[in-house]
C-alpha positions in Angstrom: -76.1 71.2 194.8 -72.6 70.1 196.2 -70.3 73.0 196.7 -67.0 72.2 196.6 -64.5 73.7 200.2 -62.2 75.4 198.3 -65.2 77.9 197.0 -66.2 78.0 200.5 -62.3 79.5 201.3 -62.4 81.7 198.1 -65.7 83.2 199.2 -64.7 83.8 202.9 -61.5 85.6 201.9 -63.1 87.6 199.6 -65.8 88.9 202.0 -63.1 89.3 204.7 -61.0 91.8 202.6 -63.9 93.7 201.2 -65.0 95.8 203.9 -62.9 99.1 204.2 -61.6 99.5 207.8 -63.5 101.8 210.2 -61.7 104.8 211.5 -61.6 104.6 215.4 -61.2 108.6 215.4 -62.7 111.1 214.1 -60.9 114.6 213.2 -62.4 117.7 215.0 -62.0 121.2 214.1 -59.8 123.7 216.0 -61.7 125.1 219.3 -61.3 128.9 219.2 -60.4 130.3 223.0 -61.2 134.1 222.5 -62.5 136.9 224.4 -66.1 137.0 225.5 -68.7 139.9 225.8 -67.3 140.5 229.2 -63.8 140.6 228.2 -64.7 142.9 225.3 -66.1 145.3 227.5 -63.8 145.2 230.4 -61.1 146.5 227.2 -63.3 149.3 226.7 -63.5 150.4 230.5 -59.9 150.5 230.7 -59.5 152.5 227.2 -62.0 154.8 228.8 -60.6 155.2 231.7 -57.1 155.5 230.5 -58.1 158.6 228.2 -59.6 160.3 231.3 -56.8 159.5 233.6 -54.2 160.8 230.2 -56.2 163.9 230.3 -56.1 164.7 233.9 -52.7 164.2 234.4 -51.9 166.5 231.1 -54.2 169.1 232.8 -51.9 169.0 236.1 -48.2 169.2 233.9 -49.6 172.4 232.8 -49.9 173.6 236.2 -46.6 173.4 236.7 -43.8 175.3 235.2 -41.7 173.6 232.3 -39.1 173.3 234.6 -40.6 171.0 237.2 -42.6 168.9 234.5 -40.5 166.1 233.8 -42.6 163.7 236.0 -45.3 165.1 235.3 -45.0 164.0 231.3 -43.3 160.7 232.0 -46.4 159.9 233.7 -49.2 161.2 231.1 -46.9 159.6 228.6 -47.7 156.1 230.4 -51.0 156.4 230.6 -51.4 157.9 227.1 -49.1 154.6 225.7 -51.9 152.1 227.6 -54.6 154.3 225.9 -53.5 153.7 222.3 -53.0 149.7 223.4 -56.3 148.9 225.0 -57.8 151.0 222.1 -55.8 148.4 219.9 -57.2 145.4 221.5 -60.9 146.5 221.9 -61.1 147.0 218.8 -59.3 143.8 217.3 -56.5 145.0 215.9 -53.7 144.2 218.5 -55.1 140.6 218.4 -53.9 137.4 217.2 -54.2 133.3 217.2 -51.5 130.9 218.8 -52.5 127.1 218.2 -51.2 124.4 220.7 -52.5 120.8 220.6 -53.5 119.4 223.6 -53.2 114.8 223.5 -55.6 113.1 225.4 -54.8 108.8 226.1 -57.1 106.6 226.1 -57.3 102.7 226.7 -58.9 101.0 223.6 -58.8 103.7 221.4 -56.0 105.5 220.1 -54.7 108.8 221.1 -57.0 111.9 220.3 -55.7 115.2 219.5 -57.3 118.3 220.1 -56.1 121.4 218.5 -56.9 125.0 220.3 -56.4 128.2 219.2 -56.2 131.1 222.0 -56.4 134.5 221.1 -53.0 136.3 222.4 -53.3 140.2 223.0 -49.8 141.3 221.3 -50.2 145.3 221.4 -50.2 144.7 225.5 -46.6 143.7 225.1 -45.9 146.9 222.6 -48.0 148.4 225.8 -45.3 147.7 228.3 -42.1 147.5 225.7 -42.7 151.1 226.4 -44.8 152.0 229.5 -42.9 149.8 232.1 -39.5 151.9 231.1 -41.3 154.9 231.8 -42.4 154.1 235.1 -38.9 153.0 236.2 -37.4 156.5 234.7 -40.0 157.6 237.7 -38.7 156.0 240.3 -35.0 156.1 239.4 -35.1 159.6 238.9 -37.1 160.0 242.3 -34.4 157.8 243.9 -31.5 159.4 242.5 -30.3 156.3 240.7 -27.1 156.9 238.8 -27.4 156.8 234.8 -25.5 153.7 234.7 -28.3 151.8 237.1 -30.7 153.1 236.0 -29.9 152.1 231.9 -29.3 148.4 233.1 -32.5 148.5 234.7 -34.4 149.7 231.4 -32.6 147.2 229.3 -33.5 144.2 232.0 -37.1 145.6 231.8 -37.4 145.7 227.9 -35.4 142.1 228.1 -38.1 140.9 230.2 -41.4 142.1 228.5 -39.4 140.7 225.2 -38.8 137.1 226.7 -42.8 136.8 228.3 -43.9 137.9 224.6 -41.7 135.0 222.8 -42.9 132.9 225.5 -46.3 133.7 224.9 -46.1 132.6 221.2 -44.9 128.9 222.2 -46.6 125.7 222.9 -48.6 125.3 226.0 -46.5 122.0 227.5 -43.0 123.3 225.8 -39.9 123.6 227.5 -39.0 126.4 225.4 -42.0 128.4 226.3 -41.3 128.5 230.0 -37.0 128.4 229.3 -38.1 131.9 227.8 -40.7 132.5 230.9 -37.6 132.0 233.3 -35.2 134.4 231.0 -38.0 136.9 231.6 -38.3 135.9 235.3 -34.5 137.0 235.9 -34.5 140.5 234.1 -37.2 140.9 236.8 -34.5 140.2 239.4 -31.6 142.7 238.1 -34.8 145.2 238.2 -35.8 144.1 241.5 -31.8 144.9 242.8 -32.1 148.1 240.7 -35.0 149.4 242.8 -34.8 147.8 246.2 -30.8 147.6 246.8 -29.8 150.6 244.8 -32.2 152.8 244.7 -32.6 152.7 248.7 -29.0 153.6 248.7 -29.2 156.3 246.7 -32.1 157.8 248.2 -30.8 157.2 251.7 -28.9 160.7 251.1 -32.3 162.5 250.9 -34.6 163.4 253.2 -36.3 161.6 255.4 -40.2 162.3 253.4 -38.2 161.7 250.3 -36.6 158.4 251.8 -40.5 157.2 252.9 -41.8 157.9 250.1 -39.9 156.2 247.5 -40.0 153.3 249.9 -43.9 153.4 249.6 -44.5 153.6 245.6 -41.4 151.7 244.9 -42.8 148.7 247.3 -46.1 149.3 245.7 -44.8 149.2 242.1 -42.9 145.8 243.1 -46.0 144.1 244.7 -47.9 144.8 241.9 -45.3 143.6 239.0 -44.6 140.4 241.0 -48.3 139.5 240.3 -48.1 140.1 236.5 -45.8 136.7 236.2 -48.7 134.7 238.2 -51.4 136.2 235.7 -49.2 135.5 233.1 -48.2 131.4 234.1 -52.1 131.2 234.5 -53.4 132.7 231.2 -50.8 133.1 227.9 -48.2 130.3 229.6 -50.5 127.6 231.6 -53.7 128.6 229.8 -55.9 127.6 232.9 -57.7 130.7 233.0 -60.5 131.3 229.9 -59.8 134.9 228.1 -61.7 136.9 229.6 -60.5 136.2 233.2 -57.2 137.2 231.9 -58.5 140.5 230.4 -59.7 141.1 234.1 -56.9 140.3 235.8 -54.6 142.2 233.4 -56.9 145.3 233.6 -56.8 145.9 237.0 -53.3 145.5 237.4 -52.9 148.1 234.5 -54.8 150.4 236.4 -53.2 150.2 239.9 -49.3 150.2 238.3 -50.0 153.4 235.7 -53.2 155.4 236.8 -53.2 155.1 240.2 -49.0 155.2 240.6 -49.0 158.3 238.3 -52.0 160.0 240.1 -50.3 158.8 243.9 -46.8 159.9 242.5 -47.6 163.1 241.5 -49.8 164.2 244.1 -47.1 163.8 246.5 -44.5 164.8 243.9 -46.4 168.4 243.9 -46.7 168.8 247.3 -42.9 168.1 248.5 -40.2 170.6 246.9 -37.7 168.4 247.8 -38.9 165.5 245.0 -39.1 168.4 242.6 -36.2 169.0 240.3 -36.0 172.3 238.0 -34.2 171.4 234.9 -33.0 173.9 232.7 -30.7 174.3 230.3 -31.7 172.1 227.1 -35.0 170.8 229.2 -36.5 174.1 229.3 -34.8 176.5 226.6 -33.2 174.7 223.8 -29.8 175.2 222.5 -29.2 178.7 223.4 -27.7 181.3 221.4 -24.1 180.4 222.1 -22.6 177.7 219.9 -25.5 177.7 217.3 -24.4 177.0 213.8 -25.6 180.5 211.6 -26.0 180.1 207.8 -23.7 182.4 205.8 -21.2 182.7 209.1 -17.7 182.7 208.1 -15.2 180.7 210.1 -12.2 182.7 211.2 -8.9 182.1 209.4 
């Protein structure tokens, strides 16, 4: 049988544009970054511990008179706010997903891209939104800080826990992440000058055990925030720390800036009369008799 070369060149492209082509990659599900058995439990430790620490410190504002308390419940306050948050997150429901997509290059095959999703603890950021302005109210007021310092240095601290939570909600590798990360990063600054510039000038016209100690838990309170950024660049904003490490690292911080200030500031607080206020007036009685509005009064002519 002759065959003829033009049936050989029909046959050849026929068979060369009948095979489907192969897919050099193939798509992978999203890899879930979440919390661990260790993590979960260090939550519950810390809920545990904050309830314990909440109750104590409400047990030693009732020793005192309502006149001398206002530390006292600023403090429980804190620790009573980190409660309700940690209680939140062990349990799952101050919890969410961010997804960022992580490109890896390769040299004869094409790109691959891998999509993560990291669990991001959103009720810690309610947590300090609230906690962290209670704290400074501590040491403003134990500095003497005039009202208008001491509101700019609230507002920079709310700023601040605002910007690392938008931040923690973007990309991994995105500019705007970390353009939000340095926002948050100079709000720290304006509180830094709150506490360390003005504050020691303020309390430089108090006494000398009032002047030491302010300089102790205010230093203390600054070492300890400046380390929250680092945890923060390493976990939410770099991601090169797993969950649970982050749980850790936040937890113990937690518990050095709100049980163990509160518990150190008020210790000392009750044992110096000179770092103890006694507000009356509205503080301790209300509005008094005098200028009350009474129903059925008549208004002079």
């Amino acid at each position: 049988m002759i065959v003829h070369p033009d049936m050989l060149k029909t046959t050849a492209a026929t068979a060369s544009t009948s095979v489907a082509p192969i897919p050099t990659v193939i798509p992978t599900p999203p890899t879930y970054v979440e919390a661990g058995d260790v993590g979960k439990r260090t939550l519950w430790v810390v809920v545990v511990l904050m309830a314990i620490s909440s109750i104590a410190l409400y047990a030693m504002a009732f020793r005192v008179t309502v006149q001398k308390r206002l530390f006292h419940i600023l403090t429980s306050f804190i620790t009573t706010v980190a409660f309700l948050s940690y209680f939140a997150m062990a349990t799952g429901d101050g919890t969410t997903f961010v997804s960022y997509t992580i490109t890896e290059q390769h040299k004869k095959i094409p790109d691959t891209h891998q999509e993560y999703r990291r669990e991001v603890y959103w009720a810690r950021y309610v947590d300090w939104t609230i906690t962290t302005p209670l704290l400074l109210l501590d040491l403003t007021l134990l500095a003497g800080l005039s009202g208008a310092n001491i509101l700019v240095a609230v507002f920079a601290d709310v700023v601040m826990v605002l910007c690392g939570l938008f931040a923690a909600f973007g990309q991994a590798h995105d500019s705007k992440k970390w353009g939000w990360f340095v926002w948050a990063c100079i709000a720290f600054l304006v509180i830094v000058y709150q506490l360390a510039v003005n504050g020691r000038e303020a309390v430089a016209n108090k006494d000398s055990k009032t002047k030491a100690f302010y300089a102790s838990i205010a230093g203390y309170t600054l070492i300890i925030w400046v380390l929250y950024p680092i945890v923060w660049g390493l976990a939410e904003g770099g991601h090169v720390i797993n969950v649970n490490s982050e749980i850790i690292a936040y937890a113990v911080l937690d518990i050095l800036a709100k049980p163990v200030f509160g518990f150190w500031l008020l210790f000392t607080h009750d044992s110096m009369s000179s770092t103890s206020p006694s507000l009356e007036g509205f503080w301790s009685q209300g509005f008094g008799s005098q200028g009350t509005l009474r129903v059925g009064d008549d208004s002079e002519a």
